[in-house]
Backbone bond lengths (Angstrom), bond angles and torsions (degrees), N, CA, C in turn:
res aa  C-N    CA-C-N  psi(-1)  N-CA   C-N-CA  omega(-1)  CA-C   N-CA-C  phi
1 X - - - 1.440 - - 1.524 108.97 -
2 X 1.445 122.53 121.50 1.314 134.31 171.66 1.980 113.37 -63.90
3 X 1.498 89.04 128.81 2.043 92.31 176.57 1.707 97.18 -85.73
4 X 1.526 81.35 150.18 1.542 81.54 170.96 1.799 80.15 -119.46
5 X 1.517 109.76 155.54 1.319 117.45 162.43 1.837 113.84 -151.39
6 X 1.320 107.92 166.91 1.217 127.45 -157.30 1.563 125.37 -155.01
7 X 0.872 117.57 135.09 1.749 121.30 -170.17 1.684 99.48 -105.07
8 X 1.398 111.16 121.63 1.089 103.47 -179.76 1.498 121.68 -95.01
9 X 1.496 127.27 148.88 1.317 120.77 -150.70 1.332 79.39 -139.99
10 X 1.433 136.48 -56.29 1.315 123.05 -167.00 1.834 99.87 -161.84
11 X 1.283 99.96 106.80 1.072 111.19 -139.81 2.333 88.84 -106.78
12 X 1.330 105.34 -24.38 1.581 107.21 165.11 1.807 115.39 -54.17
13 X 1.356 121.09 -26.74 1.466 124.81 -164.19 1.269 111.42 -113.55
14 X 1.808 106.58 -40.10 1.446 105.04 -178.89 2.137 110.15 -70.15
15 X 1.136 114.81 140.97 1.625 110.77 160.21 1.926 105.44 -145.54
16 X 0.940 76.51 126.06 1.681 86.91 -170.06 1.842 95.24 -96.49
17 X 1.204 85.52 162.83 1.690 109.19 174.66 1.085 133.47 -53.11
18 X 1.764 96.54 -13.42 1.908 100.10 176.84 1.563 95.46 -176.16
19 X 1.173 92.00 -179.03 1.950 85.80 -165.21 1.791 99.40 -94.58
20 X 1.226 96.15 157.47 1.821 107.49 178.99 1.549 103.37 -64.74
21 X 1.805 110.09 168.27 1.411 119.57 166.34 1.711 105.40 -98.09
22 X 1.402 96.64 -30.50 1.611 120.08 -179.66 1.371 121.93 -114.11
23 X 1.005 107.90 141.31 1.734 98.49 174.74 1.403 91.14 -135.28
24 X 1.509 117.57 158.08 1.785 116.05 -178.13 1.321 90.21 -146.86
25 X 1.576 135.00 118.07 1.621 147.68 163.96 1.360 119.94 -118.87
26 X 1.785 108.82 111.36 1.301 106.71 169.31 1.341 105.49 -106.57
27 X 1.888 123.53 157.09 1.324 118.55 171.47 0.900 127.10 66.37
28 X 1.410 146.83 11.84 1.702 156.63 -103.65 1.461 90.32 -153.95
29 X 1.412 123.71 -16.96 1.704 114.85 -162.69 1.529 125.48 131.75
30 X 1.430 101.45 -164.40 1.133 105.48 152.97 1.627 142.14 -100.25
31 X 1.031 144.86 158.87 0.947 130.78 -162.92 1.166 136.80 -62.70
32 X 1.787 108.65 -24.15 1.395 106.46 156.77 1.455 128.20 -73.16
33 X 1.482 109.02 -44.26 1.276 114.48 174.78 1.790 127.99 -42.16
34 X 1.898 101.60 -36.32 0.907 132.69 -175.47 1.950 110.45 -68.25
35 X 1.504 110.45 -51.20 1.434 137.65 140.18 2.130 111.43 -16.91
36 X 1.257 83.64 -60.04 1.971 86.04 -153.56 1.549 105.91 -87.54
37 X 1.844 110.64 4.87 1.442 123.02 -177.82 1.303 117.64 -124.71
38 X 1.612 116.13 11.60 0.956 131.55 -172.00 2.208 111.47 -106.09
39 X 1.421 107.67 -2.28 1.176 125.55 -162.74 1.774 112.08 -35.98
40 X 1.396 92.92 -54.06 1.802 111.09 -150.68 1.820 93.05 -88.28
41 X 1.098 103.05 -19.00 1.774 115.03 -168.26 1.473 98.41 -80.25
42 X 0.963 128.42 -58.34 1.892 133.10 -170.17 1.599 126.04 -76.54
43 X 0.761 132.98 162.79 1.400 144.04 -176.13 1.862 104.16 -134.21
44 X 1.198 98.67 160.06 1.470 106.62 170.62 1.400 124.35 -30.81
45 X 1.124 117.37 -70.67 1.976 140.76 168.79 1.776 107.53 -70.87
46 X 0.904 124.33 21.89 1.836 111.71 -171.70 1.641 94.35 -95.67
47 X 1.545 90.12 138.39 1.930 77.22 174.57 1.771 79.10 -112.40
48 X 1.857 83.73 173.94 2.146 95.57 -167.63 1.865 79.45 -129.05
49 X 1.276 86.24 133.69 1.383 94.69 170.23 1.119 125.56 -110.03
50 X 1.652 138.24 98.02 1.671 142.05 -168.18 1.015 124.87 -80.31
51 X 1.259 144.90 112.24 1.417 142.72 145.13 1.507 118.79 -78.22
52 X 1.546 83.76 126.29 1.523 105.46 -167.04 1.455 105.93 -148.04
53 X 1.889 97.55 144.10 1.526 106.76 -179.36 1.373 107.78 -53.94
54 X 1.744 116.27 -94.21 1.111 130.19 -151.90 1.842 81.68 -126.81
55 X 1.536 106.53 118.77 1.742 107.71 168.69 1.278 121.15 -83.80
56 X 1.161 100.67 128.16 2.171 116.03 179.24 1.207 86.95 -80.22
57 X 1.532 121.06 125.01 1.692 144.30 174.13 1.887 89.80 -65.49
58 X 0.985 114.18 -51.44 1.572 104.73 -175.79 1.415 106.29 -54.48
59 X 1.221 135.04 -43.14 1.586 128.48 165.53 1.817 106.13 -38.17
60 X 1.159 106.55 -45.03 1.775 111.56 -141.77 2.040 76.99 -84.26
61 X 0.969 117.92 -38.04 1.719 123.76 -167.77 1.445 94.83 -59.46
62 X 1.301 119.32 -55.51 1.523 136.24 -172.84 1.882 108.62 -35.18
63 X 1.376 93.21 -56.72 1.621 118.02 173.56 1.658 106.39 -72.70
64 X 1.143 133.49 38.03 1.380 112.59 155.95 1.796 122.19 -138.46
65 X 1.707 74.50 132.93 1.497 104.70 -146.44 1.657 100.32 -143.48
66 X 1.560 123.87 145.80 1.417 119.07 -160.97 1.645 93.14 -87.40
67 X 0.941 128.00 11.00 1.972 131.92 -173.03 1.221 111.69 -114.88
68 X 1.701 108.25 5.78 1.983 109.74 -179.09 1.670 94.69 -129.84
69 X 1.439 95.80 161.11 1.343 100.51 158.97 0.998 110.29 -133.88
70 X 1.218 143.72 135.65 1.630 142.73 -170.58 1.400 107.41 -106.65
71 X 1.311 126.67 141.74 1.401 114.66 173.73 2.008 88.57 -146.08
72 X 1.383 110.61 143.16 1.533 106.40 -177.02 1.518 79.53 -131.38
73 X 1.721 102.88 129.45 1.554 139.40 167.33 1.516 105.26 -76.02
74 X 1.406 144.72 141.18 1.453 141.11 174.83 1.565 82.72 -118.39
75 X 1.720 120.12 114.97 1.101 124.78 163.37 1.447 124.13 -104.44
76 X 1.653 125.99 138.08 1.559 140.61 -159.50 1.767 81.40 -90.72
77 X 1.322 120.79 118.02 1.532 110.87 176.02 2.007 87.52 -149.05
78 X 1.245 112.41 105.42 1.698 144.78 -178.31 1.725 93.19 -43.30
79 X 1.250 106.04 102.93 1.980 112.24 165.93 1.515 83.01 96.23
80 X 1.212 157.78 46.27 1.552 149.15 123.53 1.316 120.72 -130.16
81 X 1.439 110.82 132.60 1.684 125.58 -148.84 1.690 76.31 -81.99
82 X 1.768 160.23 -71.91 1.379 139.72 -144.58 1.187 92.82 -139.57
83 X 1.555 157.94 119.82 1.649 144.59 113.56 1.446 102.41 -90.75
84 X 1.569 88.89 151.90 1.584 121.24 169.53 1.376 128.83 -130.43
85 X 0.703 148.67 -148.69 1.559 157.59 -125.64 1.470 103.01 140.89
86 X 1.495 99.70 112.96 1.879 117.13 166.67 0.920 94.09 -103.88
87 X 1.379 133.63 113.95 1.776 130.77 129.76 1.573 117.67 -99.00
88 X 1.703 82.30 123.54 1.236 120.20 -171.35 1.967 105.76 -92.00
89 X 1.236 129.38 106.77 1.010 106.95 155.82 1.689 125.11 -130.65
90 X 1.485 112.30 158.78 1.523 134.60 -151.82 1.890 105.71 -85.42
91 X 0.712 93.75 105.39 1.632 101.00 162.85 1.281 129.97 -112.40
92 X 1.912 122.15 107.07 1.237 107.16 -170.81 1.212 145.14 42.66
């Protein structure tokens, strides 16, 4: 099965033809906000993949729910004191 993927830039205007397998958001927010604008873009199974400086645990608390799985990446990136990577993925 072929991924389709997409960087989301403005995700209130864009609506595509069918929902993503992937979604990829940098700078976009916070994670809920990021969550409640993501509607028309996802499907059941889509995981969203976040890049993020330093993650507020109250974001990650916000997201728990038996239909996500959260996993936070600690990335080594040369001239930045914390980035991460949230992958978020959708279950049913």
């Amino acid at each position: 099965r072929r991924q389709r993927q997409m960087c989301i830039r403005d995700s209130q205007r864009y609506r595509p033809g069918c929902p993503y397998d992937t979604i990829i958001a940098r700078a976009f927010g916070s994670l809920p906000y990021l969550m409640a604008n993501i509607g028309d873009l996802k499907k059941t199974d889509t995981r969203l993949i976040v890049m993020k400086g330093r993650v507020d645990q109250r974001e990650i608390a916000c997201l728990a729910s038996s239909s996500l799985k959260v996993e936070i990446v600690n990335l080594d990136v040369p001239g930045f004191d914390e980035r991460n990577l949230v992958i978020i993925d959708f279950y049913g």
